[in-house]
N, C-alpha and C positions, 0 to 999 in steps of 0.2 A: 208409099212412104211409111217407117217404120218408126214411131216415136213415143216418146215417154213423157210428153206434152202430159202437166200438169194441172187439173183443174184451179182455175182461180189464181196461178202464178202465170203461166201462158198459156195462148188460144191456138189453136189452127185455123186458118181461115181456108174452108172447104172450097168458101164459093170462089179464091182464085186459080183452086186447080182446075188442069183438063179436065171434062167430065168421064172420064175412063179412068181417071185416077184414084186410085182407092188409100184409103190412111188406116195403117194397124197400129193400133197401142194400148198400153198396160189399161189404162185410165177409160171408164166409160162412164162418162159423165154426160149430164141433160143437155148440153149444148150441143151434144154427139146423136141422140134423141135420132131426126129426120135422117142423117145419114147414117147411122145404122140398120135402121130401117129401110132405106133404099138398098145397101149393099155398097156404099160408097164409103164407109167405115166399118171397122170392125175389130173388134176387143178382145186378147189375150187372157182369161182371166187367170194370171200366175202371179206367183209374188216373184222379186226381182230376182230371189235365187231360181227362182223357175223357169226366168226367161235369161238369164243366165246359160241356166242347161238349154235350152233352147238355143240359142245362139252356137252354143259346143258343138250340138248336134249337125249343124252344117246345114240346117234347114235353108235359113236366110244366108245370103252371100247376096252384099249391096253394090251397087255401081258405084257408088260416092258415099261416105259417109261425111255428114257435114261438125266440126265440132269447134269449140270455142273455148279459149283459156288466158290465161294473164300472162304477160310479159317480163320473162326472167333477166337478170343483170347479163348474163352473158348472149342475150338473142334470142334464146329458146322459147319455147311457149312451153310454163306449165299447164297440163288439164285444172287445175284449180283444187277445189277444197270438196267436189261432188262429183265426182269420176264415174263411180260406179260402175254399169257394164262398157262404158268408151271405149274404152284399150280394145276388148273382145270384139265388139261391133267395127272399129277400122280396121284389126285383124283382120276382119269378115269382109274390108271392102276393096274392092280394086281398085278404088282412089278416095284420096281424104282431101277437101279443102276445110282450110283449119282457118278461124277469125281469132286471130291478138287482141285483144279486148283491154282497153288501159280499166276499165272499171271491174276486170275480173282479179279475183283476188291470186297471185303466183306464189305458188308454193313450191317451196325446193324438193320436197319427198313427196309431190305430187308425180303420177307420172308425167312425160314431157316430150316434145315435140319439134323436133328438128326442121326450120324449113325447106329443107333440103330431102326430105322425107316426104310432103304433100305434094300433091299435084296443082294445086292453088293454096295462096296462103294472102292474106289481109289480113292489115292494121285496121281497128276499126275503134271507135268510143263514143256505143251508145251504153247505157243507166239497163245496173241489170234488173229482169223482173221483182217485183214484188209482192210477197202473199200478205194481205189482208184478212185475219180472220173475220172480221166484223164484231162487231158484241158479244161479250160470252154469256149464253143463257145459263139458266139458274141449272139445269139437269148435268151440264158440263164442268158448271162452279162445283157440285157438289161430288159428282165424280176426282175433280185434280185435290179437291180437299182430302177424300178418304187417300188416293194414293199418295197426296205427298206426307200425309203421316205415316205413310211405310217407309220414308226413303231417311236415310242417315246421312251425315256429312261425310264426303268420301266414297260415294257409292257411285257407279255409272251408269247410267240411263241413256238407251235411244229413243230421241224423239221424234215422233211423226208429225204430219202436219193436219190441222185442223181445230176448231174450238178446245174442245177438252184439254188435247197437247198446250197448246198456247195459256190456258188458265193453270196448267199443272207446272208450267215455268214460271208464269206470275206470283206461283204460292211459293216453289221454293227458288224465288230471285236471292233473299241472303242466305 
């Protein structure tokens, strides 16, 4: 299984796969700890234009790609508002089943999704993940302080996830 399983927004749960199963992903985080160390995980360490190229390269080719999006006026499934590598990765797979998600947000310049295109497709609505930073300690407060006195009205910013990110949006909320 090839995933981009996010620390802290969703889990993989190792112990219901087969034990032959192995999980590769961007993310190597402490809950990954015992199975990576067995050889039942194991961590890419690329940024996503890296696994991006990765994906071009023709390494991985999946039996299934499994992906989720919100439901367009005319039928379709947009991918949503966080796409990123998807498109590339179904390219890559010999079959998509796709979940219609009422709680995913559909966007029209999103790319999008034919049901007539997957090999399985589901209406489904469950509540999408949520990231919790937790409290922001004082070394992150002081970090989103110095960079949001660089930032101007008008200027665009990508944000990552994590304490500092989240206190450098709280400083420049107006």
């Amino acid at each position: 299984i090839v995933t981009s399983a996010v620390p802290g927004i969703n889990s993989f749960p190792l112990e219901a796969l087969h034990p032959t199963a192995t999980l590769t992903t961007l993310f190597a985080h402490a809950s990954l700890a015992d199975a990576l160390e067995a050889g039942q995980a194991r961590h890419l360490p690329l940024s996503y234009g890296g696994f991006v190229s990765l994906l071009r390269s023709g390494r991985f080719d999946f039996d299934l790609c499994v992906a989720q999006g919100g439901r367009l006026s005319d039928g379709a499934t947009s991918l949503g508002p966080a796409v990123e590598f998807l498109p590339l990765a179904m390219a890559r797979a010999r079959q998509t089943a796709l979940l219609t998600n009422a709680a995913t947000p559909a966007l029209r310049t999103s790319p999008r999704m034919e049901r007539s295109e997957v090999a399985l497709h589901a209406e489904v609505d469950t509540p999408l993940p949520r990231y919790v930073t937790g409290s922001i300690d004082p070394a992150a407060q002081r970090i989103a302080d110095i960079i949001s006195s660089l930032v101007s009205d008008g200027d665009a910013l990508q944000i990552g996830l994590g304490k500092t990110p989240a206190a450098l949006m709280d400083a420049l909320h107006d």
